[in-house]
Backbone as a ProteinNet text record, in pm:
[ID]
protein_1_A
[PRIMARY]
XXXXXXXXXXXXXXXXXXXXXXXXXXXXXXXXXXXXXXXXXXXXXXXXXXXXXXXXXXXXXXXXXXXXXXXXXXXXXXXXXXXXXXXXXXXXXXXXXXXXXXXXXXXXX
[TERTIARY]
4213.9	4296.4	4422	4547.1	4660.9	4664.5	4773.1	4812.5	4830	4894.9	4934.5	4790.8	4713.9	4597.9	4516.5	4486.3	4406.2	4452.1	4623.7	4662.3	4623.7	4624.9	4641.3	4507.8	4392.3	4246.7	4259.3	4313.3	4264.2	4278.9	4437.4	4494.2	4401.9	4404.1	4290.2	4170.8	4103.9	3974.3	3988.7	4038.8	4114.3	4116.2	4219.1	4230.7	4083.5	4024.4	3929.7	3824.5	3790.6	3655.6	3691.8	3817.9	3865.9	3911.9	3873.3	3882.9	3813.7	3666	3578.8	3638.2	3695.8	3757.1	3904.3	3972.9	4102.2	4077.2	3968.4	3937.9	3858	3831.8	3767.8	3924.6	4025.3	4162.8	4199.3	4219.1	4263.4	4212.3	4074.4	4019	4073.2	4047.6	4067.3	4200.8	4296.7	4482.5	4480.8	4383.4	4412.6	4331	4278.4	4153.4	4248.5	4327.5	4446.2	4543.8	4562.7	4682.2	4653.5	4489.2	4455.9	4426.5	4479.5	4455.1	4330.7	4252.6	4146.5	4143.5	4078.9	4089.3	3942.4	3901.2	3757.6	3782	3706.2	3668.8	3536.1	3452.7	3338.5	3334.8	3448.3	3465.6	3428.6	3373.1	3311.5	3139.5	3100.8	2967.8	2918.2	2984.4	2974.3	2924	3028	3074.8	2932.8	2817.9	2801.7	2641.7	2603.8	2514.5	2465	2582.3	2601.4	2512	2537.2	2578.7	2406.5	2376.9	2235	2106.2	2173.3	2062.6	2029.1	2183.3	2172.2	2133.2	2140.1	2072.5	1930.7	1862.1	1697.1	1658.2	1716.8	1670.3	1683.9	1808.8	1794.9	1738.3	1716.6	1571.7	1468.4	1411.3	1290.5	1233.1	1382.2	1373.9	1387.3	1448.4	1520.5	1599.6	1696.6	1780.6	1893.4	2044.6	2171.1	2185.8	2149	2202.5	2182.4	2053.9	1936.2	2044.9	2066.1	2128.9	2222.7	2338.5	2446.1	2486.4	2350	2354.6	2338.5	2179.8	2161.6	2292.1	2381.6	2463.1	2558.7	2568.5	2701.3	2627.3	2480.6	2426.2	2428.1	2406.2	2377.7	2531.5	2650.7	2756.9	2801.5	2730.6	2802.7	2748.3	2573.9	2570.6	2586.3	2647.4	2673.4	2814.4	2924.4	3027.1	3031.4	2894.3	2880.6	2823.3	2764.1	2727.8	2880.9	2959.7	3085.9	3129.1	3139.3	3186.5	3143.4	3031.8	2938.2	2954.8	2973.3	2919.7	3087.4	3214.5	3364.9	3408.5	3388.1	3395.4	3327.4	3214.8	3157.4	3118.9	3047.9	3046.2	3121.3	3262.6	3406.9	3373.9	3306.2	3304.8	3418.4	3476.3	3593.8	3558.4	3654	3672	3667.2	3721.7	3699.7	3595.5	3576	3406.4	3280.3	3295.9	3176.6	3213.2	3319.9	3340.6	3323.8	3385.5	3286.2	3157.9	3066.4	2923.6	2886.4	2944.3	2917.8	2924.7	3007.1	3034.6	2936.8	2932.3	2817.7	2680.9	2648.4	2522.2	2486.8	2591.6	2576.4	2582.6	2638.6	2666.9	2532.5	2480.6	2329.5	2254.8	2259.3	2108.9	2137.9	2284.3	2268.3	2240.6	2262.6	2237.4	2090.5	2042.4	1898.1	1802.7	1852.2	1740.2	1789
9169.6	9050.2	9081.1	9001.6	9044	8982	9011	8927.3	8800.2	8716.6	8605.6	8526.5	8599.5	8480.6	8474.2	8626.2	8585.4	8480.8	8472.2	8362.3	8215.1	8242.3	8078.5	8047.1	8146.8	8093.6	8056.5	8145.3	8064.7	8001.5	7931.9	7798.1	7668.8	7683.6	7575.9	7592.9	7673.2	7662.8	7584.2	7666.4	7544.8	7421.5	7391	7236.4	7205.2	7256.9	7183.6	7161.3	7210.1	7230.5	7143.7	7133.1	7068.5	6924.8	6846	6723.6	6607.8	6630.1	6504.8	6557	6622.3	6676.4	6565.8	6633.1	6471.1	6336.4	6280.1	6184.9	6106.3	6200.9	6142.1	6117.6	6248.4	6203.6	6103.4	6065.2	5941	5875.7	5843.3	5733.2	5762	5804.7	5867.8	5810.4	5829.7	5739.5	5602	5529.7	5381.8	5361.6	5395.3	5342.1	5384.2	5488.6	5471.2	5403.9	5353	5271.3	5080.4	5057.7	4967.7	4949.9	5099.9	5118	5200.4	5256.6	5306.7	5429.8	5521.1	5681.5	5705.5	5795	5786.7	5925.3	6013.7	6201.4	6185.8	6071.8	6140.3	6115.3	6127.7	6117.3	6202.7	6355.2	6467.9	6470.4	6397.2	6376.6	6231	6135.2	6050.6	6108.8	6198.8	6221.9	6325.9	6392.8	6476.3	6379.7	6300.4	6259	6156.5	6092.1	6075.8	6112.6	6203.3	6344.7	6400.1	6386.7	6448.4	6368.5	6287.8	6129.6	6099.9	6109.8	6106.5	6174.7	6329.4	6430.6	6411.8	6362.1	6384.8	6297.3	6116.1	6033.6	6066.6	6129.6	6154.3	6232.7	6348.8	6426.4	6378.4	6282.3	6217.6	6104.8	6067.1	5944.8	5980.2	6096.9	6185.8	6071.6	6008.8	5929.1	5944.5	5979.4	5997.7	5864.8	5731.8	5621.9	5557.2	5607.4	5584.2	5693.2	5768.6	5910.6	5830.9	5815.4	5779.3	5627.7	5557.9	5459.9	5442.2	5576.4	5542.4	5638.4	5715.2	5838.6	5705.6	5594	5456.2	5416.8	5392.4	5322.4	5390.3	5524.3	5611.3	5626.2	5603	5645.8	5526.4	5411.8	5273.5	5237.9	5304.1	5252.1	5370.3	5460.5	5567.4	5493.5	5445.2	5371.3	5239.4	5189.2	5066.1	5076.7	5198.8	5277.4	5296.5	5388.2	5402.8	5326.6	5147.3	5044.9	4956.5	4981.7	4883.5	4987.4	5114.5	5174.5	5174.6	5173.9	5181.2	5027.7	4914.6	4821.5	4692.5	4722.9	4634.5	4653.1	4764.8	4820.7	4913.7	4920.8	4937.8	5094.9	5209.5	5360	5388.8	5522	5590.9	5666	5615.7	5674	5794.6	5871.2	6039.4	6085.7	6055.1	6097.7	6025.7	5918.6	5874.2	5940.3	5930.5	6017.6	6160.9	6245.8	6382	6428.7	6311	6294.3	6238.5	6183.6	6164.2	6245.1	6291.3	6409.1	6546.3	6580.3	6660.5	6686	6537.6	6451.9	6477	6412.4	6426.8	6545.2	6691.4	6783.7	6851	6825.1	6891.2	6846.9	6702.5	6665.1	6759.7	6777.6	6832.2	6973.4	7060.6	7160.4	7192.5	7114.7	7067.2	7059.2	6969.4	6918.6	7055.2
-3153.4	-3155.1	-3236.3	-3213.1	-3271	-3353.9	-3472.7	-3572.4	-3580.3	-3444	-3433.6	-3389.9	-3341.5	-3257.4	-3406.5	-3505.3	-3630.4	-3677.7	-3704.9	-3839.6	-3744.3	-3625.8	-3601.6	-3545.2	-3515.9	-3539.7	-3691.4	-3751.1	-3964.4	-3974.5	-3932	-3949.1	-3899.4	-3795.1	-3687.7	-3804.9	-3814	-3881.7	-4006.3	-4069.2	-4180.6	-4205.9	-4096.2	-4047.8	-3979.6	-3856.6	-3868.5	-3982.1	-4088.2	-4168.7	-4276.1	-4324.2	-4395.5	-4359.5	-4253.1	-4236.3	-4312.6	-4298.3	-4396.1	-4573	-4570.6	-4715.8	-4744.9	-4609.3	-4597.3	-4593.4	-4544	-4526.5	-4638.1	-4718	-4920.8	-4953.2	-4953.3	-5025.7	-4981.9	-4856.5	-4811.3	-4907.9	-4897.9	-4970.4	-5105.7	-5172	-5270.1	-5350.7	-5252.5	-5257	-5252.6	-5173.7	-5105.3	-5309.6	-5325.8	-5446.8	-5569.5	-5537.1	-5715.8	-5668.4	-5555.2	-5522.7	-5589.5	-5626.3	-5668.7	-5828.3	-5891.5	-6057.5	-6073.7	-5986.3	-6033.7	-6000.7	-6081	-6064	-6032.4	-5911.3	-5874.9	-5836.9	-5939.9	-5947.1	-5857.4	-5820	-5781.7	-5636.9	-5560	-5424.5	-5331.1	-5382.3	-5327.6	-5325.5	-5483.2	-5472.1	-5382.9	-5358.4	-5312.5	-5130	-5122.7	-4977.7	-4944	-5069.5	-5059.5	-5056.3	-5143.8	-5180.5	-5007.3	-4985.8	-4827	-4720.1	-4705.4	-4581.2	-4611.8	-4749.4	-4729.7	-4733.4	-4784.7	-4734.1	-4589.2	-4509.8	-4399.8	-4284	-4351.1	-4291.6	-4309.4	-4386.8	-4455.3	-4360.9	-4371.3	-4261.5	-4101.2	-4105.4	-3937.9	-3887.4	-3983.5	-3914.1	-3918.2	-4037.6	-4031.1	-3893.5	-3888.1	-3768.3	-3660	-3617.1	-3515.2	-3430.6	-3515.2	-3472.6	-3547.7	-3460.3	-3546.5	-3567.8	-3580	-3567.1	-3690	-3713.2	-3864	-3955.8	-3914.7	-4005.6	-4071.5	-3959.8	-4017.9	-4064.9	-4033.2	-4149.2	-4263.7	-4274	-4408.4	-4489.8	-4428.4	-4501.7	-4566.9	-4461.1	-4527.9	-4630	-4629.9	-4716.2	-4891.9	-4845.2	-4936.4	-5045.2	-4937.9	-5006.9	-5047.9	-5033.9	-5111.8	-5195.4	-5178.6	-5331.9	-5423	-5387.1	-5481.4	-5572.8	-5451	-5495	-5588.9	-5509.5	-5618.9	-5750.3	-5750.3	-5926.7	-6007.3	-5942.1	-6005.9	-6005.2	-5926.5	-5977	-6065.6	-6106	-6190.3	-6344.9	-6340.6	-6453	-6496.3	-6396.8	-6472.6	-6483.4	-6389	-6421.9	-6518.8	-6499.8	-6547.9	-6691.5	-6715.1	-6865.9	-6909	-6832.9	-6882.5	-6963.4	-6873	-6905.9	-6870.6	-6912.3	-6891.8	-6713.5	-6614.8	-6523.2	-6488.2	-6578.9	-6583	-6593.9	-6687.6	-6755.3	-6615.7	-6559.5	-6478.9	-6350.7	-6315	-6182.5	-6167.2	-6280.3	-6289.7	-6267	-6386	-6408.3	-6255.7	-6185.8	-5980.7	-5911.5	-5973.1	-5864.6	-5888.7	-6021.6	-6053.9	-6021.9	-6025.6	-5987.7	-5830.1	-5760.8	-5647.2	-5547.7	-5638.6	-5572.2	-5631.5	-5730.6	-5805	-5686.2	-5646.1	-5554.2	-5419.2	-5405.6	-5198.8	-5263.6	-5328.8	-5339.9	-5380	-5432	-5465.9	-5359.4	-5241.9	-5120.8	-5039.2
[MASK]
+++++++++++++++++++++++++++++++++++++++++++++++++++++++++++++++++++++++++++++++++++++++++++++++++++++++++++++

């Protein structure tokens, strides 16, 4: 293969693999555009994805999967909203400790 077809398979690959990655930043922007800084947008995305993987093989239904992956990632969200809002923790510090958390369990299961 020539030079030009390698760089622009890399490129494409890239771009594709790196999409559910764009789509946390998105989120990620709309949520400091409201005052709040949220680091644990990778464990969220991660804690997700493997909930939803565990149920949808269990159920052998993508439908079950990717509900419980919404379910899984809101109340991951509604932890980081209850633990920065409500008992007013430092954002940095709880969104790290999420993201940590959540990247310990997928690497874990």
């Amino acid at each position: 293969m020539d030079r030009v077809g390698v760089i622009t398979s890399f490129i494409h690959n890239i771009i594709l693999l790196n999409i559910p990655l764009l789509f946390g930043t998105v989120g990620e922007i709309v949520v400091e555009k409201s005052g709040s800084l949220n680091l644990g947008v990778e464990g969220t995305m991660a804690v997700g994805a493997i909930f939803g993987y565990i149920c949808g093989c269990f159920t052998n239904s993508m439908t079950v999967g990717i509900l419980t992956a919404f379910i899984a990632g809101a109340v991951f969200g509604l932890l980081f909203a209850a633990l920065t809002v409500s008992l007013q923790a430092n954002q940095n510090i709880t969104g790290l400790t999420l993201t940590t958390f959540g990247l310990g369990v997928y690497f874990f299961v």
